[in-house]
C-alpha positions as CSV (number, residue, x, y, z in Angstrom):
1,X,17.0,65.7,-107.0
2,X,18.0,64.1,-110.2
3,X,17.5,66.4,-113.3
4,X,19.3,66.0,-116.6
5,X,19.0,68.8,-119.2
6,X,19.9,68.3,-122.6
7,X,21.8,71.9,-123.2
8,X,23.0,74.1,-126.1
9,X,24.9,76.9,-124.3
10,X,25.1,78.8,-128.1
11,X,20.9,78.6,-127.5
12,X,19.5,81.7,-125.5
13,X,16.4,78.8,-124.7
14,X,18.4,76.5,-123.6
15,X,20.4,79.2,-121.3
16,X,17.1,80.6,-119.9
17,X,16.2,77.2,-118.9
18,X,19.1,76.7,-116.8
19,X,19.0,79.4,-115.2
20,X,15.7,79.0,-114.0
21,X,16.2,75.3,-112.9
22,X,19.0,77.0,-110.7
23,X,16.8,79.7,-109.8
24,X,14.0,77.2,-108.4
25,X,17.5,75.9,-106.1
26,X,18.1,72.8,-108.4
27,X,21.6,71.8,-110.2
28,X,20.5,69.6,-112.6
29,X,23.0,67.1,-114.7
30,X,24.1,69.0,-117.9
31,X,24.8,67.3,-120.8
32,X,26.3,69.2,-123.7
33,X,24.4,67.0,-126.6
34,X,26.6,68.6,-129.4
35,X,29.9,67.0,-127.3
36,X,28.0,63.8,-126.5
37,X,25.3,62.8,-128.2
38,X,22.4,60.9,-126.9
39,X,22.3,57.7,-128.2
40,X,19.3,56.4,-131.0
41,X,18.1,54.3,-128.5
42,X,17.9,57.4,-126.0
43,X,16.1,59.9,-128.5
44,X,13.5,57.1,-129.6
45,X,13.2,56.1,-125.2
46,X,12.9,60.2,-125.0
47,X,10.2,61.2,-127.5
48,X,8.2,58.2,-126.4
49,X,8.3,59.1,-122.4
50,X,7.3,62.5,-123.7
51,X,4.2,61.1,-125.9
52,X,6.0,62.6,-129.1
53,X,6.8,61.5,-132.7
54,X,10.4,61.3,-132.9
55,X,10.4,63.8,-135.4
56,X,9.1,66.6,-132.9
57,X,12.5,66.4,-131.3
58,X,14.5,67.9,-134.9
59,X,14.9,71.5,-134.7
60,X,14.5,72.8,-138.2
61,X,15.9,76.6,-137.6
62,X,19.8,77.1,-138.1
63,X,19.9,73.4,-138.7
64,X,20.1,71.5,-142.3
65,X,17.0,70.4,-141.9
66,X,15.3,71.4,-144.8
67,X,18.5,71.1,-147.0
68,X,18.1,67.0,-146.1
69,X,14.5,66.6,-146.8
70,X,14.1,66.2,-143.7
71,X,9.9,67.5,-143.7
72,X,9.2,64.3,-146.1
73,X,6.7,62.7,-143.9
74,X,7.3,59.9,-145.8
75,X,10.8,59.4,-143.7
76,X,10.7,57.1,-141.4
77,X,12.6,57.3,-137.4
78,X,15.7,55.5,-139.4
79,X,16.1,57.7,-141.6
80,X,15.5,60.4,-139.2
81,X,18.2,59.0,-136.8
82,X,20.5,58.5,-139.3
83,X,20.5,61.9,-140.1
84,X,20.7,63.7,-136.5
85,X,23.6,60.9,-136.2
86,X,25.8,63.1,-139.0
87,X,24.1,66.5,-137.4
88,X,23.4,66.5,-133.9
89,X,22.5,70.4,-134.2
90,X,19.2,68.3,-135.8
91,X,18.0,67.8,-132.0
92,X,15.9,70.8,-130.4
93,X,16.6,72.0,-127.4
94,X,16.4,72.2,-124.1
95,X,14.9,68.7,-123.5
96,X,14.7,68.3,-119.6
97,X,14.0,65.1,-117.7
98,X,13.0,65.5,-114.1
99,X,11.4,63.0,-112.0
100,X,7.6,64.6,-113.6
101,X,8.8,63.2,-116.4
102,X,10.4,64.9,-119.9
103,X,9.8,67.9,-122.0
104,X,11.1,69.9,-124.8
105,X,11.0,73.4,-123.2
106,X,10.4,76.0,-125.6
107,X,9.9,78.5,-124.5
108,X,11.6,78.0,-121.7
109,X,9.0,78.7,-118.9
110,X,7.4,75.2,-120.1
111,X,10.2,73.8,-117.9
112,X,8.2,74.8,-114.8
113,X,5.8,72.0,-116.0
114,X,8.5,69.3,-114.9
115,X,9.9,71.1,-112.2
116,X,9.4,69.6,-108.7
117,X,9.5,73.0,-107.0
118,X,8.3,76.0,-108.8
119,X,10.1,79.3,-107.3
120,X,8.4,82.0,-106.1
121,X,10.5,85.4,-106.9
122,X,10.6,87.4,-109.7
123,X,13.3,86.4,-112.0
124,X,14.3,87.9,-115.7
125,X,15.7,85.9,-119.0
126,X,19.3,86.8,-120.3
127,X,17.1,89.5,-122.7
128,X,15.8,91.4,-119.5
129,X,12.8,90.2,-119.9
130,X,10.8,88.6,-116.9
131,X,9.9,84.8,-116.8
132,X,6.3,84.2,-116.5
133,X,3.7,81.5,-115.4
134,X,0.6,80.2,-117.3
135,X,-2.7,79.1,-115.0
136,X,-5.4,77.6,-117.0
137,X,-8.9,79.9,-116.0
138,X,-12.2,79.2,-116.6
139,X,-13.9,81.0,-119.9
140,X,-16.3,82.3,-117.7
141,X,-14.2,83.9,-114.8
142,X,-15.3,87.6,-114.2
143,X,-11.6,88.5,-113.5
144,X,-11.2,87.2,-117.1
145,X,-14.3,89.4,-118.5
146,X,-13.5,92.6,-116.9
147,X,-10.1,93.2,-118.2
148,X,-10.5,92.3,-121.7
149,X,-13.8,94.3,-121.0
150,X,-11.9,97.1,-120.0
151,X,-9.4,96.7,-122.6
152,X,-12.5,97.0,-125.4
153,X,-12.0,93.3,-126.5
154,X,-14.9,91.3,-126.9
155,X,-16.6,89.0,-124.6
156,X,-19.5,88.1,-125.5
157,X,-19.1,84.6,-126.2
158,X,-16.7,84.1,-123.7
159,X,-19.3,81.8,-121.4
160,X,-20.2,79.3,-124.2
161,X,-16.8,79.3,-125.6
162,X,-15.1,75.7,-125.5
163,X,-11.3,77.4,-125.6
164,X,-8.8,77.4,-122.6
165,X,-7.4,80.9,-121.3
166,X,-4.9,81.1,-118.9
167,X,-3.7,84.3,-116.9
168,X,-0.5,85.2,-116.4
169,X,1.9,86.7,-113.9
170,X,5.9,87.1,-113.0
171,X,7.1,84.1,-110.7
172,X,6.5,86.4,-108.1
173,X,2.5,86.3,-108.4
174,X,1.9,89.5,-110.4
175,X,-0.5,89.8,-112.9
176,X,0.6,90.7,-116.4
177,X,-2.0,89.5,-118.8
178,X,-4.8,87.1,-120.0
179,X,-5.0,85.0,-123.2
180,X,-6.7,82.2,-124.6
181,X,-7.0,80.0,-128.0
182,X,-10.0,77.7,-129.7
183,X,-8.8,74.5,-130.7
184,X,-9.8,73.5,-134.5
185,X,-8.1,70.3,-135.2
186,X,-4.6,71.2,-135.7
187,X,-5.5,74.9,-136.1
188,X,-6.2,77.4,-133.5
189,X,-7.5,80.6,-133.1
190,X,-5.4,82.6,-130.6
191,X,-7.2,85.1,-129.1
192,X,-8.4,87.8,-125.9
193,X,-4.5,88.4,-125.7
194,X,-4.4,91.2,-123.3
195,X,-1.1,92.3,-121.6
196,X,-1.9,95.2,-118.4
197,X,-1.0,98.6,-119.4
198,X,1.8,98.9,-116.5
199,X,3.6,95.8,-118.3
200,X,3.5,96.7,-121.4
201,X,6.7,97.4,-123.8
202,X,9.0,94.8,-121.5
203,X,8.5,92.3,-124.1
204,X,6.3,90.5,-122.2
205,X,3.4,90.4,-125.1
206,X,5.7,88.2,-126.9
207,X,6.3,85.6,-124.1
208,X,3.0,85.5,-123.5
209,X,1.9,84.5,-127.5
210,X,5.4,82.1,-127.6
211,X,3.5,80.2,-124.3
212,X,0.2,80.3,-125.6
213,X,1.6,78.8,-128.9
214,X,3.2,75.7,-127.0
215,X,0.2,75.3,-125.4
216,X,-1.9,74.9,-127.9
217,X,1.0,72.6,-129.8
218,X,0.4,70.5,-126.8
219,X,-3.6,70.2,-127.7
220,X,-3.0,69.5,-131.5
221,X,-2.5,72.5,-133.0
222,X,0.3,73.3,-135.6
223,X,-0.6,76.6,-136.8
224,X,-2.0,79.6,-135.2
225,X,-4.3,82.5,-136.3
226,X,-5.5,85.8,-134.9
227,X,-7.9,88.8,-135.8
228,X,-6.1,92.3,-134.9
229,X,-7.5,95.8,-134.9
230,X,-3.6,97.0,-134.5
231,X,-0.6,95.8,-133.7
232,X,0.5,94.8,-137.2
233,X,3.8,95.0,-136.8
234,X,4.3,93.6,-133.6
235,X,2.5,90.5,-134.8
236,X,5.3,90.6,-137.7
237,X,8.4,91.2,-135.6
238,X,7.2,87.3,-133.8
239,X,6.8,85.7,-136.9
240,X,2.9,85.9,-138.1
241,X,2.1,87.1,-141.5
242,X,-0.8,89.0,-142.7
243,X,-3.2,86.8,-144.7
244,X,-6.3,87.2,-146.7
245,X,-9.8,85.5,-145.5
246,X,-10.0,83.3,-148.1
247,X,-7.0,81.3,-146.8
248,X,-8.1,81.6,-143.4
249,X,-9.7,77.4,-142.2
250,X,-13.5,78.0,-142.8
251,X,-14.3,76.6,-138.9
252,X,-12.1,79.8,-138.0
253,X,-14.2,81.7,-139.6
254,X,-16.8,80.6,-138.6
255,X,-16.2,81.1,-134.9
256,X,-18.2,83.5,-133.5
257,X,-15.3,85.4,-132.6
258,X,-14.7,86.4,-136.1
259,X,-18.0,85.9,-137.3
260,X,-19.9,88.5,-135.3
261,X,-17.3,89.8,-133.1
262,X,-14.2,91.3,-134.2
263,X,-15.1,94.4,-136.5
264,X,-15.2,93.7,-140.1
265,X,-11.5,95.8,-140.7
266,X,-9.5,93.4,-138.2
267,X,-6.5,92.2,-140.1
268,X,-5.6,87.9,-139.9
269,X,-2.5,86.9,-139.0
270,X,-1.4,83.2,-139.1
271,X,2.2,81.3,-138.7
272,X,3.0,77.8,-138.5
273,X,4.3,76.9,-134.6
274,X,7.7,76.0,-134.4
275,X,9.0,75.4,-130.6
């Protein structure tokens, strides 16, 4: 089976992905891109098998990204290739190409998107921490409703709301959580993140919001918010910032999740997703 995986082996990512295309019974090709290069040609033929910009390919963390300019949107692919020709650290990573075509996986259970066979045992990342699987479920599934009910988050809006929530479980078929997010142009409103008591504390409630995230990149969205009764500082250790309701989109607000539902003290949280 011919899989190629673009692979940074300084990248904890990049490592986790490898060893779950291995784990699934698969030795993919590895290419070390910071030892070869692909070529312009191959980057441009890349992003556009993967419906992409070219510039969603540059990695701007630990790179010189923002040192070159690099966010101008006024830069065109030239000018973009020119630059991750001097600094090939510019290309994120892992990018995987199976025969279901080519993805940048971050995280790194996204490569189970483009993975012909999808393994069925429990398996953990190099931080001990165990790999999950997203499966989209309807808004109105009474599996769905009973645990955030039993959880005390809200639900009633759940059957007319137009978001996606997905459940989650180990590779092994275990349940760990639910989660979901409502799609406002390029903004979304995570939200009815619920990780089962019995999984909690094994970093899994990270995972889950880093997956979420991707998937709503994939739907549009470039930043994220959330409403939170708790949990402050968890929010903060994955990046999100506290922020006040007058910078929060007004459709957001509008949302009947914050607008009837969430009790009038639930702190806002936003950050910008970067895979």
């Amino acid at each position: 089976m011919d899989v190629i995986v673009y692979h940074n082996p300084d990248c904890g990512t990049s490592r986790n992905v490898l060893a779950l295309i291995r784990h699934a019974g698969i030795e993919p090709h590895v290419v070390e891109y910071l030892k070869s290069p692909p070529t312009p040609a191959l980057l441009r033929q890349l992003a556009h098998r993967m419906g992409w910009p070219l510039r969603n390919l540059l990695r701007e963390r630990g790179t010189p990204f923002a040192e070159l300019g690099l966010d101008d949107p006024a830069l065109d692919d030239e000018a973009l290739l020119a630059a991750v020709r001097e600094h090939p650290i510019l290309i994120n990573r892992p990018i995987v190409v199976s025969p279901l075509g080519v993805k940048l996986c971050r995280p790194s259970e996204t490569v189970l998107d483009v993975l012909p066979i999808v393994p069925a045992t429990d398996f953990d990342k190099d931080d001990g921490t165990p790999f999950l699987r997203d499966e989209q479920v309807a808004a109105s599934d009474p599996r769905l409703a009973k645990a955030l009910r039993d959880a005390g988050l809200p639900t009633d809006d759940l059957r007319g709301s137009a978001g996606r929530f997905f459940s989650y479980r180990t590779l092994g078929g275990k349940l760990v959580g639910y989660a979901g997010f409502e799609l406002f142009g390029s903004d979304a409103l995570l939200r009815s993140l619920l990780v089962k008591e019995e999984w909690r504390h094994r970093g899994i409630g990270r995972n889950l919001v880093l997956l979420l995230s991707s998937r709503a990149f994939d739907a549009g969205a470039r930043h994220v918010w959330l409403a939170a009764t708790s949990a402050a500082g968890f929010f903060a250790t994955i990046g999100f910032g506290a922020v006040d309701r007058r910078r929060v989109p007004d459709p957001i607000l509008q949302s009947p999740l914050l607008a009837t539902l969430c009790p009038a003290g639930a702190e806002l949280f936003t950050r910008r997703i970067l895979l």
